[in-house]
N, C-alpha and C positions, 0 to 999 in steps of 0.2 A: 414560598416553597423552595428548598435548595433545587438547582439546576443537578441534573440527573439523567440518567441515558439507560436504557432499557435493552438488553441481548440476550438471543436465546430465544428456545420455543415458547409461544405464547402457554403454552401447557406445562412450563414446566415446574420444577422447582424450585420456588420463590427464596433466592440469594440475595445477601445486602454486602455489598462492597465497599468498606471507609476506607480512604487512603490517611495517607501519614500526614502530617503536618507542614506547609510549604509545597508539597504536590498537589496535580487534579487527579481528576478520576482517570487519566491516561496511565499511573502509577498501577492499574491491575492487568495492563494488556497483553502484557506476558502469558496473563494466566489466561486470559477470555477463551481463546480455542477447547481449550479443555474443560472448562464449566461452563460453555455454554451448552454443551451437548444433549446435557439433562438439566438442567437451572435455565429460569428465568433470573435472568441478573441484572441486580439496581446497583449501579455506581452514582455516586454522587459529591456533589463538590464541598468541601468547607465553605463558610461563607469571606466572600470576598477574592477565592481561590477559582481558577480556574473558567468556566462560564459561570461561577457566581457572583463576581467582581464590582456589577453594580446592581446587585441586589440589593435590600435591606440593612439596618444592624446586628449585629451579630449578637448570641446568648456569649457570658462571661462566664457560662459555669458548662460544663459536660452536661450536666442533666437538662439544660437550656438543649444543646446542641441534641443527644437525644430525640428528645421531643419535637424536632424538627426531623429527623430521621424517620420516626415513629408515624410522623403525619406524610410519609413518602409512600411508606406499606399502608396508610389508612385509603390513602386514594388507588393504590392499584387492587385494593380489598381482599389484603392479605392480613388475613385473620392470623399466619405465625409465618415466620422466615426463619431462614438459616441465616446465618452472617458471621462473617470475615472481616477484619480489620486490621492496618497496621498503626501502631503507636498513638496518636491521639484517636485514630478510625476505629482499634483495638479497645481505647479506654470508652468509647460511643457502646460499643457495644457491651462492656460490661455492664457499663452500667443498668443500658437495657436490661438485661439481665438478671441483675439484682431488683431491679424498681417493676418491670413488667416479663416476669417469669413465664408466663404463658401466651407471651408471644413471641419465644427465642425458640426454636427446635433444637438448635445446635451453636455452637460460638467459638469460633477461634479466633486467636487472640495472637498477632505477628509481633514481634521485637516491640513489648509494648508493658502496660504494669500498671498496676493497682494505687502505685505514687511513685512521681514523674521526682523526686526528690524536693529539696527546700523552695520555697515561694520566690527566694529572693535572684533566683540566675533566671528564673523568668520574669519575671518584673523587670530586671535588664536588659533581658530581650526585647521586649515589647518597649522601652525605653528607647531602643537601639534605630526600630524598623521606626518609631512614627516621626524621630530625629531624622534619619539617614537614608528610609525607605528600607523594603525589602530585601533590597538587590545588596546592601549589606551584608547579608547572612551568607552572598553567596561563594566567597573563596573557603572560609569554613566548612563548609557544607557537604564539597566531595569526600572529603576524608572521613568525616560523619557517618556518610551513607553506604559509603564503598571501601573495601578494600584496594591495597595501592595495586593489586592483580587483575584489576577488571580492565577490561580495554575497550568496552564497548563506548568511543568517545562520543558518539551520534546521541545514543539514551541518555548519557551523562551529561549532554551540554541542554538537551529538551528540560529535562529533569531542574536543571539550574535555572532557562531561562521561563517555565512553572512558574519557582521559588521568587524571581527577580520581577515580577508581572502581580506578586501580592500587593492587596490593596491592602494598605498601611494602618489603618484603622482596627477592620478585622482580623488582619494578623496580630494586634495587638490584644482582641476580644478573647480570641483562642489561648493566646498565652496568660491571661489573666485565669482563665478556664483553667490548665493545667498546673498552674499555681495554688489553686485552691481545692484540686483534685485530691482526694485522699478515697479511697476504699478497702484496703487491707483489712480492715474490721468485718466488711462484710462479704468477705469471698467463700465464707461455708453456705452461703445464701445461695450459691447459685446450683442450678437444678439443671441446666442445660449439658449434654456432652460438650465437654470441652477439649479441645488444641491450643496448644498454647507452645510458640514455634520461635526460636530463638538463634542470632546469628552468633557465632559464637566470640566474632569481631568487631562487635556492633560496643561501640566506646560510647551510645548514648542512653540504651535500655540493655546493659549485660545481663549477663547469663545470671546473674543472682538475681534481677525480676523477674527473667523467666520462672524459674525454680521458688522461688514466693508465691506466683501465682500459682502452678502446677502444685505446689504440696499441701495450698489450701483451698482448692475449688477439688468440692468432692470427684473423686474418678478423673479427675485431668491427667491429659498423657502429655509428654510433652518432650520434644522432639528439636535438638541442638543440631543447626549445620555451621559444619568447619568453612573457611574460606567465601563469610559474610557477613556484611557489618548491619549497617540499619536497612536498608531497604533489602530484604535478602529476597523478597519474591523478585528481582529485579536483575540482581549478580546472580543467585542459585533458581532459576523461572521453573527448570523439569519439576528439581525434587522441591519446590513447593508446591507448585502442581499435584506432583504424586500426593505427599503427606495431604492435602485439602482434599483430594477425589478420595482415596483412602477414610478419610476422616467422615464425609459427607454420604459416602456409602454408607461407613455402619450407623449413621443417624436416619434412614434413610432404605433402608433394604428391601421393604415388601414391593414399593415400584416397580422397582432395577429386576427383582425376581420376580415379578406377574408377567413385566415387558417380555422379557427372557422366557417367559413358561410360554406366553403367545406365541414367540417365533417358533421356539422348540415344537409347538405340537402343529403349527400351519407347514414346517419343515419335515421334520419328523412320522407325523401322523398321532391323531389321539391314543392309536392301541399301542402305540411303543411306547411313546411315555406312558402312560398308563400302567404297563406291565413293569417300567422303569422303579415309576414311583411308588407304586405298591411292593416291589421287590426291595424297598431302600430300609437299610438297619440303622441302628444307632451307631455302629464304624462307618457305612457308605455315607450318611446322612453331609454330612461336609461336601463330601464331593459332589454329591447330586445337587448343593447349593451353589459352589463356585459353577461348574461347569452351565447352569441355569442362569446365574447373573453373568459373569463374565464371558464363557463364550456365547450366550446366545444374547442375554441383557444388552452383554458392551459393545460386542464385535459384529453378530448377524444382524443386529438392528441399526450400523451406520449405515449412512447414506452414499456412500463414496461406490458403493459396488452393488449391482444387482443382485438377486439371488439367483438369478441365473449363471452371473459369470463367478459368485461367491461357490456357487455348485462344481466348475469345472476348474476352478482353482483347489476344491477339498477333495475333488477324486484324483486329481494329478499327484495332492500330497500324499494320502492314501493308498496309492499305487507306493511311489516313493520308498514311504518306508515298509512297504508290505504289511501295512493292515487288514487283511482281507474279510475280516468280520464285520469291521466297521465300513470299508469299501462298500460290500454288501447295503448295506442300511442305506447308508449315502445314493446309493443306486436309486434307489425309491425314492429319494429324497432329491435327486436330480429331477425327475419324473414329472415331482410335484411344482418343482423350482421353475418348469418349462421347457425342460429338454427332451428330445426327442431321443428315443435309442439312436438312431442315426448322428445325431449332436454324441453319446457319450462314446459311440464307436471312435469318433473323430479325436475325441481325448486322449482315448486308452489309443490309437495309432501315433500321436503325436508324443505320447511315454514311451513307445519303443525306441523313439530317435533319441529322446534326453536321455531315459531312464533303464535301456537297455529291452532287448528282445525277451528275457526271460522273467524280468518282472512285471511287463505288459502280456507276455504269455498267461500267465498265472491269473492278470486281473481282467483279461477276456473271461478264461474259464467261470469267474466269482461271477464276472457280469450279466454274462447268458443267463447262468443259474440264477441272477435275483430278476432279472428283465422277465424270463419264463414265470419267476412268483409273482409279478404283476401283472400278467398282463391279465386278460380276461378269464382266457380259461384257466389258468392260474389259479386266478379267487374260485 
């Protein structure tokens, strides 16, 4: 079994992570923080790469490789994944995709393509490393992956001494793999939403496989960044981030929005959402969505902040900008978070000094008036 690393909640949403060719699985940790949030995430090594180095022999073809991917989700008894890949990690999972459609939920596809081009510049490669070793490839190789604008020298020498640490055999296995690689025939085959994410300085998978794969894998959106070459989750980490949580949400949405409806009505209370979402038209209907996945899904449900202290951070804002209808709400919704009227006097006192006497004036008056609706003789 390739060597592989598991992050993330055990609950979550089952991610497969391929790295690129020459790297380990330390090639996605840019992104980890942000998809581990809601993903269970499988990284995993190439064979011979990384902690897979004295493993086994390696498959010579992608659908070899695959099938050893495929038995990574069979043991953690994931009946379908999501997955992500760059360049040979990318072509792993097409292929999934085309050969086992109903077990890809979604697929993106980094600085990567359907044919890696002619057989024969790899057959010199793998000629190269099992002659001269690995470490060969590696004055080549920054220019490759980076543009001459990165400076991150710390990443960039990890990254190389990865590449310099292949075990000379299976780097050869893998490039005989990508030499024989061809799928372009079969990319209307695929059924998965797909991303398909290109650097636009990437001199080894350009922008024309991007745009191959994107114009024939049905519904592919596909999303070019300026100012990155082959490794772009690496030089560009935010906005691949962003474009992968973006992409995996809409594969992905009923969760993100149940999670989001639970905080909302444990915050909230049931009768206001209730009267919320019975109130919602075919114009509100959008925003009763964002507002349910993203501020409650994304934001009330991290773990970095109570909802107690999340409460007297959103009446301070509240005050602030003088929202006083939603103040109101929030009021009750402090109540329920754990604070005490006494705790929100101490808030609304502490707005007078930042936020001025007259706008803490205003949101005393809002507060009595909603504290008076909850309290008992109220109801």
């Amino acid at each position: 079994m390739l060597h592989h690393r598991l992050d993330g909640p055990p609950d979550g949403h089952p991610l497969i992570l391929g790295p690129a060719l020459g790297t380990s699985l330390s090639v996605w940790d840019p992104q980890l923080p942000a998809l581990t949030r809601h993903h269970r995430v499988l990284r995993f090594d190439l064979p011979g790469h990384g902690g897979q180095r004295d493993q086994g022999p390696a498959p010579d073809s992608v659908a070899g490789l695959a099938e050893l991917v495929l038995a990574l989700a069979d043991a953690q008894g994931w009946a379908a994944f999501h997955y992500a890949g760059i360049s040979i990690g990318g072509a792993i999972g097409l292929q999934l995709a085309v050969d086992r459609p109903e077990r890809v939920a979604s697929l993106a596809l980094l600085c990567s393509s359907a044919h890696f081009g002619p057989p024969d510049p790899w057959h010199a490669r793998a000629a190269t490393v099992l002659a001269e070793g690995s470490g060969a490839l590696v004055p080549g190789r920054r220019e490759a992956w980076f543009t001459p604008a990165f400076t991150d020298e710390a990443r960039v020498a990890a990254l190389l001494a990865d590449l310099a640490a292949v075990d000379t055999d299976r780097h050869a296995a893998c490039c005989a793999a990508l030499a024989d690689y061809d799928l372009r025939s079969r990319l209307p085959e695929v059924t998965a939403p797909t991303l398909v994410l290109a650097g636009r300085d990437d001199p080894a998978t350009t922008t024309a496989h991007a745009r191959e794969l994107a114009d024939a894998i049905p519904g592919a959106s596909l999303t070019e960044l300026a100012g990155a070459a082959h490794l772009a989750n690496v030089e560009r980490p935010a906005a691949v981030s962003a474009a992968l949580l973006t992409h995996l949400s809409a594969g992905a949405p009923p969760a993100r929005y149940a999670a989001g409806l639970a905080v909302r009505r444990a915050v909230l209370g049931d009768d206001h959402v209730d009267r919320a979402l019975a109130a919602t038209t075919d114009f509100t209907a959008p925003f009763q969505d964002l507002i349910t996945r993203y501020a409650w899904g994304e934001i009330w449900t991290r773990p970095g902040l109570s909802r107690h202290i999340r409460s007297c951070v959103t009446l301070t804002a509240l005050v602030a900008g003088g929202h006083h209808g939603e103040l109101a709400l929030h009021i009750g919704a402090a109540l329920r978070n754990g604070l005490t009227p006494e705790e929100i006097r101490e808030v609304l006192l502490q707005s007078a000094v930042y936020l001025g006497v007259p706008a803490a004036n205003a949101a005393f008056a809002v507060a009595e008036a909603a504290l008076t609706d909850q309290s008992p003789a109220g109801e």
